[in-house]
C-alpha positions as a printed Julia matrix, in Angstrom:
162×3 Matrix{Float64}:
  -7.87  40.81  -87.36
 -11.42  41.04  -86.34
 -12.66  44.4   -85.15
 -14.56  44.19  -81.66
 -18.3   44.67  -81.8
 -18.76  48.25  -81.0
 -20.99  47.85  -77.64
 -18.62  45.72  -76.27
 -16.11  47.24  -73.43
 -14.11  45.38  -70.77
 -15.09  45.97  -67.29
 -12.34  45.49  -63.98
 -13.55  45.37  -60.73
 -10.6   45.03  -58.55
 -10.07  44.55  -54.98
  -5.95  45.52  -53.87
  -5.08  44.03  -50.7
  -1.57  44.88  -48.6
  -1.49  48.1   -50.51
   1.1   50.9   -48.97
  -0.97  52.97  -46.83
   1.52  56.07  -47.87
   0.7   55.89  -51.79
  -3.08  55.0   -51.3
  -3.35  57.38  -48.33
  -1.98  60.29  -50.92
  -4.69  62.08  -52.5
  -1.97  63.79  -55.43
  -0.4   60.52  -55.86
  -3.36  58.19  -56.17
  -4.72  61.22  -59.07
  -1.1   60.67  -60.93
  -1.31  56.93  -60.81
  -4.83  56.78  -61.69
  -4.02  59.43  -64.77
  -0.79  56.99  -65.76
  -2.76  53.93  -65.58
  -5.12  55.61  -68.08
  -2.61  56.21  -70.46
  -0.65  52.9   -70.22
  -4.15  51.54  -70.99
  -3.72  53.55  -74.53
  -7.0   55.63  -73.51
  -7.82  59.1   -73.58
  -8.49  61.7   -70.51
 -11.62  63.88  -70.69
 -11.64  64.73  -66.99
  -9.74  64.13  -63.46
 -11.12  64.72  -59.93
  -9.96  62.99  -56.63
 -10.96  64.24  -53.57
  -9.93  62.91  -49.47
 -11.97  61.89  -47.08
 -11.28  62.14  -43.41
  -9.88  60.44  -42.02
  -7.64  59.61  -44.85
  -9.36  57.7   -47.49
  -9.32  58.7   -51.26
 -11.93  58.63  -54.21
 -11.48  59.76  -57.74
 -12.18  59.15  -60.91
 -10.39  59.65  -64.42
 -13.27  60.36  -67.17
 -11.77  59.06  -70.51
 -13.55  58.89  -73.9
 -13.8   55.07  -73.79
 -15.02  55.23  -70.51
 -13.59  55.6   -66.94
 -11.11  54.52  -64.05
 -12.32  55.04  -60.82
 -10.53  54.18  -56.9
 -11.4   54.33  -54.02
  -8.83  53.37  -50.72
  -8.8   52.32  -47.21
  -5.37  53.19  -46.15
  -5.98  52.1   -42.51
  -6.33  48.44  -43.7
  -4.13  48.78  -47.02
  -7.06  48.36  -48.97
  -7.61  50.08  -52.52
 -10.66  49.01  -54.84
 -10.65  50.14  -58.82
 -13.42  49.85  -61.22
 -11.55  49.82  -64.77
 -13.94  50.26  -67.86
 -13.1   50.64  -71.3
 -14.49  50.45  -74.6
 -12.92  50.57  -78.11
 -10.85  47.87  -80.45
  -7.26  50.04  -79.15
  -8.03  50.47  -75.5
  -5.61  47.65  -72.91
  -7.82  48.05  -69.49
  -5.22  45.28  -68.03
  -2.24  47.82  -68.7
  -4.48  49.88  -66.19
  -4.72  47.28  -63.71
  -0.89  46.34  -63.91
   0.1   49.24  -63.45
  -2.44  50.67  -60.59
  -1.5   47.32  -58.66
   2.09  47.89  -58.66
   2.31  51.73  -58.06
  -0.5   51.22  -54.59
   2.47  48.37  -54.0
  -0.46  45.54  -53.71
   0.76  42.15  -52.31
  -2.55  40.98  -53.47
  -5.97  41.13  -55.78
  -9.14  39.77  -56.71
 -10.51  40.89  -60.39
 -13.68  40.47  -61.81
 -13.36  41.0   -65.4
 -16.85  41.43  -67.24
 -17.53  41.66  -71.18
 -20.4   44.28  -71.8
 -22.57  45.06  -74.24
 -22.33  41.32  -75.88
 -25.5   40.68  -77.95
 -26.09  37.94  -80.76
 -27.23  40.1   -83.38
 -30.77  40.37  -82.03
 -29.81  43.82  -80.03
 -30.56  42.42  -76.77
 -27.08  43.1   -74.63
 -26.11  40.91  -71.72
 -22.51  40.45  -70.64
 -19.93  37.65  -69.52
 -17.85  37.58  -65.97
 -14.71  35.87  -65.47
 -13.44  36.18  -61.6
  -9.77  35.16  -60.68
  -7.19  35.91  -57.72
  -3.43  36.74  -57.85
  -0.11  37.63  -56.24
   1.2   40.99  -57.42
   4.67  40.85  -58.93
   6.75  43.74  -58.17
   8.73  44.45  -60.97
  12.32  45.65  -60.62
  12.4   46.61  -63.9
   9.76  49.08  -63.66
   9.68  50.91  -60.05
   6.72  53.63  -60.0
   8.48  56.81  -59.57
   6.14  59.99  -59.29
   6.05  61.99  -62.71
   5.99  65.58  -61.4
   5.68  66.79  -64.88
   2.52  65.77  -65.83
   0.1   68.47  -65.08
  -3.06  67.51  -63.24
  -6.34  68.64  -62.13
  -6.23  70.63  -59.09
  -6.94  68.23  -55.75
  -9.72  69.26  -53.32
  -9.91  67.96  -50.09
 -13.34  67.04  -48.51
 -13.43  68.41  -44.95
 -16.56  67.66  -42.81
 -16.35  69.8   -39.5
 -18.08  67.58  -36.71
């Protein structure tokens, strides 16, 4: 097995359509599936912090040591965009984005997926993109159900008064 060339990482960018406005509207849930979708992507967590925005959007991002996961979500129009990065030969970034996808309950999703840090031996980096659309398959097998053992960084909520 060839090792990967240790610049390169996989990059997600991916746009969740028909998501359920209750999970993506959650500010403790999004953190827990954000956390889980770092570990089924066999990746380590540094750092956690998801904050709400009024009127009920929510951005966070899990800090791992191959990279990050970061959403953002538009309950009002079921809409939740992830940016999935990862480096290393053990990391599975496409664990991340199954699982993300199914716990938000997407009906939808457009990825981008782009190889970084190619080069050609010359030290001069550039990277690949590959862009594709899909149906999300629920699977029965595997319902998301909330782990409320998992311990988490404390959630702060961003209030602007008017």
């Amino acid at each position: 097995m060839a090792l990967k060339h240790p610049t390169r990482g996989e990059h997600y960018v991916v746009e969740l359509s028909g998501c359920d406005p209750e999970v993506i509207g959650n500010v403790a849930r999004v953190q827990d599936i954000m956390t889980e979708a770092a570990e089924q992507a066999n990746t380590q967590v540094w750092a956690v912090s998801f904050h709400r925005f009024p009127p009920n959007g929510v951005s966070g991002v899990v800090v791992i040591s191959e990279s990050h996961l970061s959403v953002h979500t538009w309950p009002e129009v079921g809409y939740a965009a992830l940016d999935i990065y990862t480096c290393g030969e053990h990391s599975l970034p496409e664990k991340a984005v199954e699982y993300a996808s199914q716990a938000f309950r997407a009906k939808s999703m457009h990825i981008t997926e782009i190889t970084r840090g190619l080069d050609d031996g010359d030290r001069i980096f550039y990277h690949s993109i590959i862009t594709w659309e899909e149906d999300v398959k629920p699977e029965e097998s595997r319902p998301f159900v909330e782990n409320k053992s998992r311990a988490s960084a404390p959630v702060r909520e961003n209030h602007r008064e008017p």
